[in-house]
C-alpha positions in Angstrom: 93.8 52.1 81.4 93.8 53.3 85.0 96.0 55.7 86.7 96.7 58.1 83.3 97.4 61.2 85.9 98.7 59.3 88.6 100.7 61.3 90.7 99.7 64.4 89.3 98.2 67.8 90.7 95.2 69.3 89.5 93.6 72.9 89.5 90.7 73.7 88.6 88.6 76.9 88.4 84.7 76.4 88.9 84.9 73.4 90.8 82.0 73.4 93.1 79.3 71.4 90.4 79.0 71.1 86.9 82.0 70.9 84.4 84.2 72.0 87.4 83.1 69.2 90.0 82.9 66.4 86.9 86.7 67.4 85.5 88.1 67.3 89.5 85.9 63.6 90.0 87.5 62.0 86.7 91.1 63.2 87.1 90.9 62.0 90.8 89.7 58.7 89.2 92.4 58.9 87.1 94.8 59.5 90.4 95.2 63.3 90.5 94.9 65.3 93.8 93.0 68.4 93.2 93.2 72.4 94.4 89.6 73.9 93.3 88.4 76.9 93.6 85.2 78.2 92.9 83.3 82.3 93.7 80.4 80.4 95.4 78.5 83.8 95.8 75.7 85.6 93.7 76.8 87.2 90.6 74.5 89.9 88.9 72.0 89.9 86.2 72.6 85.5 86.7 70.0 84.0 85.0 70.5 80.5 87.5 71.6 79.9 91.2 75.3 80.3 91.8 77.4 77.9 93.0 77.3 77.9 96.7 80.1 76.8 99.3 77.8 73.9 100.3 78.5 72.8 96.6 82.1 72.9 97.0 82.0 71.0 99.9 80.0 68.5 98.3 83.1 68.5 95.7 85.4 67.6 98.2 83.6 64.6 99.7 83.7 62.9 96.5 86.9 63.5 96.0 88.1 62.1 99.6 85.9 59.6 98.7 88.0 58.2 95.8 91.0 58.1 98.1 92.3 61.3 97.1 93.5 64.7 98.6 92.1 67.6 97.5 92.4 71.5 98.9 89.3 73.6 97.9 88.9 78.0 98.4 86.1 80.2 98.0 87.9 83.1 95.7 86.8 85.0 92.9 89.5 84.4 89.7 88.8 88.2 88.9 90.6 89.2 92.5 94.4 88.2 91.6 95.7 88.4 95.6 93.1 86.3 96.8 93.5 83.3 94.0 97.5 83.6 93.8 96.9 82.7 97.6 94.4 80.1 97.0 96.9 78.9 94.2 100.1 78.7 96.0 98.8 77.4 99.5 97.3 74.5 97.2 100.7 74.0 95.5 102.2 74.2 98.9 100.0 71.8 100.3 100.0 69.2 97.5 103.7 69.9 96.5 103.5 70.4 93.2 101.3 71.4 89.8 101.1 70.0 86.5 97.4 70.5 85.1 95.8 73.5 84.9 91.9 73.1 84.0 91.1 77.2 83.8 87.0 76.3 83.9 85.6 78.8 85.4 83.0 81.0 83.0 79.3 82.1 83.4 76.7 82.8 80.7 73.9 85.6 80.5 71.6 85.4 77.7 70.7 88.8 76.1 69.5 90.3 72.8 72.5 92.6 71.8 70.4 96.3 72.5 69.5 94.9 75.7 73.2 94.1 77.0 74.3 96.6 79.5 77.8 97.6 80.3 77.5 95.7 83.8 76.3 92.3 81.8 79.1 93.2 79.4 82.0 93.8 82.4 80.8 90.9 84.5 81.1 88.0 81.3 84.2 89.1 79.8 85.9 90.0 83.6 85.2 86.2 84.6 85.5 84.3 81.1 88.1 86.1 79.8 90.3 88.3 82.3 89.6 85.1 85.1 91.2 82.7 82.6 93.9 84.9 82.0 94.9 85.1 85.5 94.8 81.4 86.4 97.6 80.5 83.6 99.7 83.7 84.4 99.1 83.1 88.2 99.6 79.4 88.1 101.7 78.4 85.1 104.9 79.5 87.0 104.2 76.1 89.3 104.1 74.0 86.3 107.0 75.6 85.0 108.8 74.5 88.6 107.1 71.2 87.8 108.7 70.3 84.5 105.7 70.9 82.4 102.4 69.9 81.9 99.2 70.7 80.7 97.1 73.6 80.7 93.1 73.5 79.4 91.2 76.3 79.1 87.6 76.0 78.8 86.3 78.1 75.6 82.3 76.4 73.8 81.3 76.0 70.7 80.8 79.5 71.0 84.2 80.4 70.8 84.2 78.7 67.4 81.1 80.1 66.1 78.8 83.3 66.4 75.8 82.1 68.6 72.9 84.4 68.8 71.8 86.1 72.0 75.0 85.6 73.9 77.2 88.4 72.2 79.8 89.1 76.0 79.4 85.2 75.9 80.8 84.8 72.2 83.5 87.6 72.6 84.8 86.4 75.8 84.9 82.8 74.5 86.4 83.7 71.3 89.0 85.7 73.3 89.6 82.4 75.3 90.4 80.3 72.0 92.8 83.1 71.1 94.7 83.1 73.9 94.9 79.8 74.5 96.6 79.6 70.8 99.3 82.3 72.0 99.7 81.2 75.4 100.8 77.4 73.3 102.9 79.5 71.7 105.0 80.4 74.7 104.9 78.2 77.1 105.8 75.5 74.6 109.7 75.8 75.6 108.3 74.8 79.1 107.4 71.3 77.9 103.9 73.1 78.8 100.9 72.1 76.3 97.8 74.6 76.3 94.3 73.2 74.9 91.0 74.8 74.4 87.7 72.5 75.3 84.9 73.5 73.0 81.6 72.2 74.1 78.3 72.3 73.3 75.4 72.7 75.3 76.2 70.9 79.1 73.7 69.7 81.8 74.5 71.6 84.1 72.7 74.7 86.3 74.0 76.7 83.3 72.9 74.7 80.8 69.5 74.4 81.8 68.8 78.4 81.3 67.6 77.4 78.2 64.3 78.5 78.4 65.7 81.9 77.7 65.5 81.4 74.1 62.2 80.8 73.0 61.1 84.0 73.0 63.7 85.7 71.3 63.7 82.9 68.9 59.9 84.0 68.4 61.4 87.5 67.1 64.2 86.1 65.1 63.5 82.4 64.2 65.8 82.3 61.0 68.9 81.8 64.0 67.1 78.9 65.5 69.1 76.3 63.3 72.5 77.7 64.9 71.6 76.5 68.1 70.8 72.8 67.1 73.9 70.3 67.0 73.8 67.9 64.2 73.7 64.5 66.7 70.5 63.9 67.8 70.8 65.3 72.0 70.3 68.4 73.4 73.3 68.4 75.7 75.9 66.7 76.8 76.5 65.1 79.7 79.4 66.9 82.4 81.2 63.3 81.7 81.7 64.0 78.0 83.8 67.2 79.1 86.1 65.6 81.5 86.9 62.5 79.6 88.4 65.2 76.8 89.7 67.1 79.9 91.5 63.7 81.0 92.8 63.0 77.5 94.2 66.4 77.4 95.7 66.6 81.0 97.4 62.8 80.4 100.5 61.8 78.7 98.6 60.1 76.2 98.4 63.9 74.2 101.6 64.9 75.0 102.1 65.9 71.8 99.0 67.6 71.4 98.9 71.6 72.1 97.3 74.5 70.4 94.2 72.3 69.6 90.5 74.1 69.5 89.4 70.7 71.0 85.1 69.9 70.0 83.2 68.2 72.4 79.6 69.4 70.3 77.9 66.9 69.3 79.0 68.7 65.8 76.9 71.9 66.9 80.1 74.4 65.1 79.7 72.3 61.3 75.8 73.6 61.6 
């Protein structure tokens, strides 16, 4: 079946690679123009490169390059005037908005006694406070649009208590919450509002595995939390946007409030 958001409009946070870049690339397949925005800058205590805007640019050629339109900003989804502007020229632009992929996210790895209040601030201000602004910044255009669909990108360890990640896990945990209560009332919109769960990805994030190791050598009884019951190590970007696509198309239009697994069953472990 081709074409399943034909038509459509598309935001998505954290588009310049990884999850971001794959969920703009598959809607676009799918017939979606796409607004993306990405921080492309450093961001503290980072344990792999940021996004740069040579990334995003590299977005938007292979989005032009499947025949479709796409309008891309470097802004920060913690700095509310800069992204409603990023938003709204998009929706201007485009002339409309229907799917709202709220993506962005990063990760820092940490024993808890070694998290400081500026690892703490800078997780929870981008996974959690940056997802809350992109639906209350953009859901009004899908309300203008007739409905549509919102995702929200949470992991596995929104679902489950993974070690050595503990502004990760709260942040996520918010995420799944919210997107829960945000169903809840944008439902008389005809608006439907998922969580994505994944496991680990391959992407710059997901690669900062090496991290582990030695904190597993102090506390290997957690090891077994990290492992996902089928036989990978992570999935592929692809995996995510194909459950992004399900959730963005008509074909789940009755589908909302769902803590949506893509884990390779990592959250039964």
């Amino acid at each position: 079946m081709a074409g399943r958001v034909e038509g459509k409009v598309a935001l998505i946070t954290g588009a310049a690679r990884g999850q971001g870049r794959s969920h703009a690339l598959r809607l676009a397949e799918e017939g979606a123009d796409i607004i993306a925005v990405d921080l492309c800058a450093p961001v503290p205590n980072l344990q792999y490169p940021p996004a740069t805007e040579e990334d995003l640019a590299e977005t938007v050629r292979q989005v032009e390059a499947l025949d479709r339109r796409i309008i891309a900003t470097k802004a920060d989804v913690r700095d509310r005037d800069a992204f409603k502007a990023a938003i709204d020229a998009g929706v201007a632009e485009l002339g409309r908005l229907d799917i709202i992929v709220a993506n962005a996210g990063i990760c820092i790895i940490a024993p808890w006694d070694e998290v400081t209040p500026e690892i703490w601030n800078e997780v929870v201000s981008t996974n959690l406070t940056g997802v809350f602004n992109t639906v209350q910044l953009a859901a009004p255009h899908v309300i203008a649009s007739g409905g549509g669909s919102i995702i929200m990108t949470s992991s596995a360890a929104g679902l489950k208590g993974l070690p050595f990640l503990m502004p990760y896990v709260a942040s996520k945990f918010g995420v799944t919450g919210m997107g829960k209560a945000f169903a809840a009332e944008l439902a008389q919109h005809n608006i439907r509002v998922n969580t994505l769960h994944p496991t680990g990805v391959d992407t710059p994030m997901g690669q900062m595995g090496a991290a582990y190791p030695p904190l597993l050598e102090k506390n290997p009884a957690l090891g077994g939390m990290l492992a996902n019951m089928l036989p990978i190590q992570a999935t592929d970007p692809r995996d995510q946007s194909n459950a992004v696509l399900f959730l963005a198309s008509d074909e789940a239009r009755y589908v909302t409030a769902l803590s949506m697994t893509v884990d390779a069953g990592n959250t039964e472990y």
